[in-house]
C-alpha positions as CSV (number, residue, x, y, z in Angstrom):
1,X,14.8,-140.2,-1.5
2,X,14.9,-137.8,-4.6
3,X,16.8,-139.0,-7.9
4,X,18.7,-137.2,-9.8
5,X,19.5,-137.9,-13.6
6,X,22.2,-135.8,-15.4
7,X,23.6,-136.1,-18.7
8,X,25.7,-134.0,-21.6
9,X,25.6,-130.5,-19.3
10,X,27.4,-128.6,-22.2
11,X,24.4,-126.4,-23.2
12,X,21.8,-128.5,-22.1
13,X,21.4,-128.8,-18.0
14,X,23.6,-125.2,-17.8
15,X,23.0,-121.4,-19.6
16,X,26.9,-121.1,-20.5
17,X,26.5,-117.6,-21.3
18,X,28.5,-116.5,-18.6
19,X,31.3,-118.1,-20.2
20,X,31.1,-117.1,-23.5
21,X,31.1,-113.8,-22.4
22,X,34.2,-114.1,-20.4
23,X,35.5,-115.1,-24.1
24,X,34.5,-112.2,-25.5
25,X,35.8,-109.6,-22.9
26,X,39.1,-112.0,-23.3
27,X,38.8,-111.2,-27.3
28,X,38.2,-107.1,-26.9
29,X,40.9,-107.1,-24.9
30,X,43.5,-108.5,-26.6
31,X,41.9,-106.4,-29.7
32,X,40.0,-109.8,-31.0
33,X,36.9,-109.9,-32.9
34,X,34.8,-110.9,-30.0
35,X,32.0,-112.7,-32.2
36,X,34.4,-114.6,-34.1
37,X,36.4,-115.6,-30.7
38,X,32.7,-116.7,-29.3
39,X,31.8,-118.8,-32.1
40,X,35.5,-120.9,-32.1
41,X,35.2,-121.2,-28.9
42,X,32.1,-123.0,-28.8
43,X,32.7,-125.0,-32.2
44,X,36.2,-126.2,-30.0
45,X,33.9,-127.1,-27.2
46,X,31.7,-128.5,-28.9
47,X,33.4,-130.7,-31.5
48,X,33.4,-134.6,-30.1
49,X,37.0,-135.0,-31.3
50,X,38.3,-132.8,-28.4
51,X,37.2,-134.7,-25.5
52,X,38.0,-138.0,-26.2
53,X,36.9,-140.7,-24.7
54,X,36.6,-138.4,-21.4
55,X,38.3,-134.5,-20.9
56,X,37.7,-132.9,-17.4
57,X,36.1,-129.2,-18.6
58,X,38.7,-127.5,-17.2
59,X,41.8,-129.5,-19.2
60,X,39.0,-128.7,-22.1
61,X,39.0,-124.9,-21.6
62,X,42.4,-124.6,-21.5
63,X,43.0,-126.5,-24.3
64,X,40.4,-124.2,-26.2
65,X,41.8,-121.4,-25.0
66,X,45.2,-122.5,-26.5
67,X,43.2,-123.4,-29.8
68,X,42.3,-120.2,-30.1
69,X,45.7,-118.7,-29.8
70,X,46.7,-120.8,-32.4
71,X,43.8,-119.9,-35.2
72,X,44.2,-115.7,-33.6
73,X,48.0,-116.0,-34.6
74,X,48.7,-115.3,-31.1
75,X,51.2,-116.5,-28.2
76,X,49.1,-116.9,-24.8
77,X,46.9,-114.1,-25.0
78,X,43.5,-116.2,-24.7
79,X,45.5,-118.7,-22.1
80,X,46.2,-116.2,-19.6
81,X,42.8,-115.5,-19.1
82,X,42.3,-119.4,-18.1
83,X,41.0,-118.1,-14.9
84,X,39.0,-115.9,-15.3
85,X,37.1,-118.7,-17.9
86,X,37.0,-120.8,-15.5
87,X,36.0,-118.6,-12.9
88,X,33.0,-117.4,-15.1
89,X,31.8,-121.2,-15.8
90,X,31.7,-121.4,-11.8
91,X,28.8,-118.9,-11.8
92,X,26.8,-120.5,-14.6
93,X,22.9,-120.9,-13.7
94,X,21.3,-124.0,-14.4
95,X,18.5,-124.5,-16.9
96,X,15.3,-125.5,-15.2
97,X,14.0,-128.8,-17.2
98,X,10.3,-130.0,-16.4
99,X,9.8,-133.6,-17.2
């Protein structure tokens, strides 16, 4: 029977670079430095005080994605793209780990 152990997947079991990309084609389309988008985006994700004591990824993302309305100045321009975010974290390849 094979084991399996998993832990904190946010950047460590799973190459999210699919999604952060999806931010940034979200950021140069609504006429958003992409980089800057990117980097809130992750710092949200990141940040222990927004997933407390336990936030399903996707309630997570979306509440990002509001986040980032609100420090862009903007009214649901990053939340409509919720989809497509989501969509792009679907395809995200897994990081091989030896142990």
């Amino acid at each position: 029977m094979e084991k399996y152990l998993t832990f904190d997947c946010y950047g460590t079991l799973l190459n999210e670079e699919a999604t952060y990309a999806a931010i940034e084609t979200v950021a140069d389309k609504i006429g958003v430095d992409p980089r800057l988008a990117r980097q809130r985006f992750i710092t949200y994700q990141d940040s222990r005080d927004n997933i407390h004591p336990y936030l399903d990824y996707a309630i997570l993302t979306r509440n990002n994605l509001i986040h980032l309305d609100y420090q862009f100045g903007l009214t649901h321009q990053f939340e409509r793209y919720y989809v497509d975010v989501l969509i792009a974290h679907r395809s995200l390849k897994w990081i091989e780990v030896n142990i």
